[in-house]
N, C-alpha and C positions, 0 to 999 in steps of 0.2 A: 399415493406417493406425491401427486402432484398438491395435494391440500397441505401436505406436512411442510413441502418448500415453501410453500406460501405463507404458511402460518409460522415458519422459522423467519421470513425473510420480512412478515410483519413485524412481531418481534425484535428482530437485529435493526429495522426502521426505527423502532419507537425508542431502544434501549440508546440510538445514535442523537435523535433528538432531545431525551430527558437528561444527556450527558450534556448536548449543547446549553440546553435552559440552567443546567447548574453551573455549568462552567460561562458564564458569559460575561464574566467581569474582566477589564481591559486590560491589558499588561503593553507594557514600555518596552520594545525591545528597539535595541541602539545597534544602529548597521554601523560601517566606517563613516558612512557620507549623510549619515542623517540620524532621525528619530521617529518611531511610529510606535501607536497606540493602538494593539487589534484584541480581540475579546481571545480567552485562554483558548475556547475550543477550536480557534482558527488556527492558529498555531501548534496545535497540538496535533491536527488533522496534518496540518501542511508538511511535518515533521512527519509523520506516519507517511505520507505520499514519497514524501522523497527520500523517505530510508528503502521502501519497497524497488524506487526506479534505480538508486546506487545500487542496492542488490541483485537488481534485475541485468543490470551491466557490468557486471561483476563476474556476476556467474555465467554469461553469454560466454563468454570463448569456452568457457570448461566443455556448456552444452553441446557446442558446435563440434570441436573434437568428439565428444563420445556420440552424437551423432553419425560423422565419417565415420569412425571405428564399428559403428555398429552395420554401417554400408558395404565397409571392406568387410566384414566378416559373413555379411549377408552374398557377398558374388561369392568368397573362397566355398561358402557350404554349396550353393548352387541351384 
């Protein structure tokens, strides 16, 4: 088991690098107060980070209630 994570998590390494080498040409993106020039993979990455953290906070209060809920229903059983 533990050779197969390894050798998935090689894999998911190398398919992340060969993404960056093709993606590495520069794109323009235009904030309010400026301009910058970063290579596609960075942006693409940094987009995938911060959709996961908006989801991550998002979903927090749902978890936290059914967490209680699963507390209260854990003393009512006993």
């Amino acid at each position: 088991m533990r050779v197969l994570s390894l050798l998935f998590l090689t894999f998911a390494v190398l398919l992340g690098v060969s993404f960056a080498i093709l993606n590495s040409d520069l794109v323009t993106v235009h904030y309010y107060v400026g301009v910058q020039k970063i290579p596609l993979s960075v942006l693409i990455l940094g987009v995938l980070i911060l959709g996961i953290v908006i989801g991550l906070i998002v979903s927090f209060p749902t978890l936290f209630k059914l967490r209680m809920e699963l507390r209260r229903l854990n003393r009512e059983r006993g």
